[in-house]
C-alpha positions in Angstrom: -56.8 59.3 81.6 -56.1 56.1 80.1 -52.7 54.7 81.4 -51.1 51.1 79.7 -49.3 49.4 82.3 -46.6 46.8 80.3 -45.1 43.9 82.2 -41.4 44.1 81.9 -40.9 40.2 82.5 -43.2 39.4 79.3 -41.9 42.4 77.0 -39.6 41.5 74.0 -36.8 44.2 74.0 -35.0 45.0 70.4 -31.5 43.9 71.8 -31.2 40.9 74.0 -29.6 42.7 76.7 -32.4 44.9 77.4 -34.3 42.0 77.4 -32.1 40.6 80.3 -32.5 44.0 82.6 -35.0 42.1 84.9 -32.6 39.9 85.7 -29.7 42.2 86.4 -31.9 44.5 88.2 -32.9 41.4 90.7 -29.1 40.6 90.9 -28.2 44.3 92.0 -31.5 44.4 94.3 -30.5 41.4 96.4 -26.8 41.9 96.4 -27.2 42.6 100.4 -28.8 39.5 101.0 -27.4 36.8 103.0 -25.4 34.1 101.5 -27.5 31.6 102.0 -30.2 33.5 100.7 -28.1 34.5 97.4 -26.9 31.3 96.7 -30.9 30.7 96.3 -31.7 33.6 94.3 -28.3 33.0 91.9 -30.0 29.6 91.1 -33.1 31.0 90.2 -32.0 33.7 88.0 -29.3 31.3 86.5 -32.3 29.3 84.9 -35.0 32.5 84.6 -31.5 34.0 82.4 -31.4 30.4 80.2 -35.3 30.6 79.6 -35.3 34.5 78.7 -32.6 33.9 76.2 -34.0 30.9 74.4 -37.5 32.7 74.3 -36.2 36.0 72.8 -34.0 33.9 70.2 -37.2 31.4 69.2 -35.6 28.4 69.5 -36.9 25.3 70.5 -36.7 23.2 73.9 -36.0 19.9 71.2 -33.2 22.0 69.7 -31.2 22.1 72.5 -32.1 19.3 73.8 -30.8 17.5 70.8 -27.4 19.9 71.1 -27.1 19.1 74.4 -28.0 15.1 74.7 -30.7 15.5 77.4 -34.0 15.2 76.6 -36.7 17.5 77.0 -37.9 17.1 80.4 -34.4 17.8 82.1 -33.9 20.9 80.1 -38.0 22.2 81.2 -36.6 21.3 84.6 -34.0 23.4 84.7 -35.9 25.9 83.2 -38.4 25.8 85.9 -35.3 25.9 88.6 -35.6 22.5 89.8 -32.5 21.1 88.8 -29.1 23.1 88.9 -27.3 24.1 85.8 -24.3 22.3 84.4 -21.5 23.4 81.9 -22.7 21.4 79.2 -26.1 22.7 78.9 -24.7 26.5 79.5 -22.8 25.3 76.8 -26.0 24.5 74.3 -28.2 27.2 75.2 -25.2 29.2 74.5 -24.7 27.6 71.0 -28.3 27.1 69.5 -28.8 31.3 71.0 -25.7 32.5 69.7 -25.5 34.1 73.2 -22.1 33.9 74.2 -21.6 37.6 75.0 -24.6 37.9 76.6 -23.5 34.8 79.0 -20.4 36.3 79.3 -21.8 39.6 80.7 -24.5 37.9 83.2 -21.8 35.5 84.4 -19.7 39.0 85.6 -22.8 39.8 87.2 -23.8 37.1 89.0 -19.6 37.3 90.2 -20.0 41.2 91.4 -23.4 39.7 93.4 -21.8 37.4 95.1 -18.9 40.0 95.7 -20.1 43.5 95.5 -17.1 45.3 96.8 -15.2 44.1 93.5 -17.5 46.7 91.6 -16.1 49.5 94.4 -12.5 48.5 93.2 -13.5 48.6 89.5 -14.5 52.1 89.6 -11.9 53.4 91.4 -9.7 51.7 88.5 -12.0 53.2 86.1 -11.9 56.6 87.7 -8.0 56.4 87.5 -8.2 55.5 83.4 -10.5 58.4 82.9 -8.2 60.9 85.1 -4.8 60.2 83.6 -5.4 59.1 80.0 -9.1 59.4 79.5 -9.9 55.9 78.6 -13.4 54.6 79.2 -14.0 51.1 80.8 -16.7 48.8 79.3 -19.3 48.1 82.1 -18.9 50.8 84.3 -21.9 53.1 84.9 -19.4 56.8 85.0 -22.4 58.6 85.1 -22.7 57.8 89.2 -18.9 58.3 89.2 -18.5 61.9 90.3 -15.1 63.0 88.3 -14.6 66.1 86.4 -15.6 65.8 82.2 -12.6 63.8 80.3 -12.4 63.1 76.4 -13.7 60.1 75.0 -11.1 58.3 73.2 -12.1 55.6 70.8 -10.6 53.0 69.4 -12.1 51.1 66.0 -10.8 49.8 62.8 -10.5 51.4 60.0 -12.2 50.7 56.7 -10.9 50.9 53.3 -12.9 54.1 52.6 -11.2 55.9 55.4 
Protein backbone atom coordinates (compact mmCIF):
# COMPACT_ATOMS: atom_id res chain seq x y z
CA UNK A 1 0.00 0.00 0.00
CA UNK A 2 1.30 3.19 -1.03
CA UNK A 3 0.24 6.02 1.58
CA UNK A 4 1.30 10.08 0.78
CA UNK A 5 1.78 11.68 3.94
CA UNK A 6 1.23 15.86 3.19
CA UNK A 7 2.71 18.33 5.62
CA UNK A 8 -0.02 20.59 6.81
CA UNK A 9 2.48 23.52 7.67
CA UNK A 10 3.75 23.65 3.90
CA UNK A 11 0.29 22.88 2.15
CA UNK A 12 -1.41 25.88 0.24
CA UNK A 13 -5.21 25.68 1.17
CA UNK A 14 -7.83 27.21 -1.49
CA UNK A 15 -9.12 29.88 1.12
CA UNK A 16 -6.77 31.55 3.44
CA UNK A 17 -8.42 30.48 6.46
CA UNK A 18 -7.87 26.92 5.99
CA UNK A 19 -4.54 27.81 5.35
CA UNK A 20 -4.42 29.43 8.96
CA UNK A 21 -5.89 25.94 10.77
CA UNK A 22 -2.37 25.14 12.04
CA UNK A 23 -2.23 27.99 13.83
CA UNK A 24 -5.70 27.97 15.42
CA UNK A 25 -5.25 24.41 16.12
CA UNK A 26 -1.88 25.29 18.24
CA UNK A 27 -3.81 28.15 19.91
CA UNK A 28 -6.79 25.75 21.07
CA UNK A 29 -4.02 22.94 21.92
CA UNK A 30 -2.11 25.15 24.40
CA UNK A 31 -4.98 27.10 25.75
CA UNK A 32 -4.24 25.16 29.28
CA UNK A 33 -0.84 26.21 29.43
CA UNK A 34 0.54 28.51 31.91
CA UNK A 35 0.68 32.11 31.40
CA UNK A 36 3.95 32.55 31.16
CA UNK A 37 4.19 29.83 28.83
CA UNK A 38 1.22 31.36 26.57
CA UNK A 39 2.44 34.64 26.55
CA UNK A 40 5.49 32.65 24.63
CA UNK A 41 3.54 30.64 22.37
CA UNK A 42 1.08 33.94 21.44
CA UNK A 43 4.41 35.53 20.28
CA UNK A 44 5.37 32.85 18.21
CA UNK A 45 2.19 32.19 16.43
CA UNK A 46 1.61 36.05 16.20
CA UNK A 47 4.67 36.09 13.62
CA UNK A 48 4.23 32.21 12.22
CA UNK A 49 0.27 33.98 11.38
CA UNK A 50 2.09 37.30 9.57
CA UNK A 51 4.47 34.87 7.55
CA UNK A 52 1.59 32.31 6.52
CA UNK A 53 -0.43 35.10 5.25
CA UNK A 54 2.19 36.95 3.21
CA UNK A 55 3.29 33.47 1.76
CA UNK A 56 -0.27 32.30 0.73
CA UNK A 57 -0.96 35.99 -0.81
CA UNK A 58 2.68 36.12 -2.83
CA UNK A 59 3.74 39.24 -1.82
CA UNK A 60 7.01 40.28 -1.22
CA UNK A 61 9.18 41.00 2.11
CA UNK A 62 10.22 44.60 0.00
CA UNK A 63 6.55 45.23 -0.42
CA UNK A 64 5.83 45.58 2.93
CA UNK A 65 8.65 46.74 3.87
CA UNK A 66 8.29 49.74 1.70
CA UNK A 67 4.35 50.01 3.16
CA UNK A 68 5.57 49.76 6.37
CA UNK A 69 8.98 52.08 6.51
CA UNK A 70 11.16 49.31 7.93
CA UNK A 71 13.46 47.69 5.93
CA UNK A 72 13.86 44.21 5.19
CA UNK A 73 15.71 42.74 7.93
CA UNK A 74 13.35 43.93 10.79
CA UNK A 75 10.32 42.56 8.98
CA UNK A 76 12.54 38.78 8.37
CA UNK A 77 12.97 39.33 12.08
CA UNK A 78 9.82 39.42 13.05
CA UNK A 79 9.01 36.77 10.84
CA UNK A 80 11.43 34.54 12.43
CA UNK A 81 9.91 35.61 16.08
CA UNK A 82 12.74 37.58 17.24
CA UNK A 83 11.38 40.78 17.53
CA UNK A 84 7.75 41.42 18.86
CA UNK A 85 4.98 42.76 16.60
CA UNK A 86 3.90 46.34 16.51
CA UNK A 87 0.57 47.97 15.20
CA UNK A 88 2.17 49.49 12.34
CA UNK A 89 3.49 46.50 10.69
CA UNK A 90 0.07 44.46 11.60
CA UNK A 91 -1.12 47.27 9.95
CA UNK A 92 1.02 46.57 6.45
CA UNK A 93 0.96 43.03 6.31
CA UNK A 94 -2.70 43.64 6.66
CA UNK A 95 -2.82 46.14 3.74
CA UNK A 96 -0.36 44.63 1.04
CA UNK A 97 -2.50 40.85 2.01
CA UNK A 98 -5.84 42.32 1.90
CA UNK A 99 -6.15 40.27 5.19
CA UNK A 100 -8.07 42.29 7.35
CA UNK A 101 -10.84 39.70 8.12
CA UNK A 102 -8.56 37.15 8.44
CA UNK A 103 -6.60 39.34 11.24
CA UNK A 104 -9.69 40.12 12.67
CA UNK A 105 -10.63 36.43 13.27
CA UNK A 106 -7.08 35.26 14.63
CA UNK A 107 -6.96 38.33 16.83
CA UNK A 108 -10.45 36.75 18.61
CA UNK A 109 -8.50 33.77 18.89
CA UNK A 110 -5.52 34.57 20.32
CA UNK A 111 -8.24 36.75 23.02
CA UNK A 112 -10.36 33.26 23.77
CA UNK A 113 -6.49 31.71 24.34
CA UNK A 114 -5.65 33.89 26.67
CA UNK A 115 -9.25 33.67 28.21
CA UNK A 116 -10.86 30.38 27.38
CA UNK A 117 -13.85 30.58 29.62
CA UNK A 118 -15.13 33.57 27.34
CA UNK A 119 -15.76 30.81 24.60
CA UNK A 120 -18.02 28.82 27.62
CA UNK A 121 -20.10 32.14 27.90
CA UNK A 122 -20.33 32.57 24.12
CA UNK A 123 -21.99 29.36 23.69
CA UNK A 124 -24.31 29.56 26.22
CA UNK A 125 -25.37 32.99 24.49
CA UNK A 126 -25.37 31.11 21.32
CA UNK A 127 -27.38 28.25 22.69
CA UNK A 128 -29.98 30.90 23.94
CA UNK A 129 -30.23 32.61 20.14
CA UNK A 130 -30.76 29.26 18.73
CA UNK A 131 -33.51 28.20 21.45
CA UNK A 132 -35.74 31.29 21.38
CA UNK A 133 -35.38 32.77 17.86
CA UNK A 134 -33.24 30.35 15.99
CA UNK A 135 -30.56 32.69 15.03
CA UNK A 136 -27.05 31.30 14.35
CA UNK A 137 -23.90 32.96 15.80
CA UNK A 138 -20.76 33.33 13.49
CA UNK A 139 -17.83 31.46 15.14
CA UNK A 140 -19.48 29.09 17.21
CA UNK A 141 -18.84 25.42 16.52
CA UNK A 142 -23.06 24.21 17.39
CA UNK A 143 -22.22 20.98 16.20
CA UNK A 144 -20.54 20.24 19.93
CA UNK A 145 -23.38 22.24 21.40
CA UNK A 146 -25.89 19.59 22.42
CA UNK A 147 -29.48 21.46 21.79
CA UNK A 148 -32.44 20.10 20.01
CA UNK A 149 -32.50 20.92 15.82
CA UNK A 150 -33.64 24.76 15.28
CA UNK A 151 -34.27 26.50 11.78
CA UNK A 152 -31.71 28.30 10.15
CA UNK A 153 -32.68 31.71 9.45
CA UNK A 154 -30.73 33.74 7.00
CA UNK A 155 -30.31 36.99 6.45
CA UNK A 156 -28.78 38.42 2.80
CA UNK A 157 -29.57 41.18 0.34
CA UNK A 158 -31.60 40.96 -2.14
CA UNK A 159 -30.72 41.37 -5.88
CA UNK A 160 -32.55 43.03 -8.50
CA UNK A 161 -33.60 39.68 -10.06
CA UNK A 162 -35.24 38.61 -6.88
Amino acid sequence: MNTQYIDINVYKFKSLRKHMNPIYWELRRNEDRPFGEKEEIAQKLISQFFKRMREYRGVSVARIAKSSNYDTEMIQKFENGQIRSTALLERAYCQECTAQHEQDYFNRRLFEFANPETRAGKQDIALDLVRRFGILIPDVDFSRIKSPPADIIEFSPRNKNQ
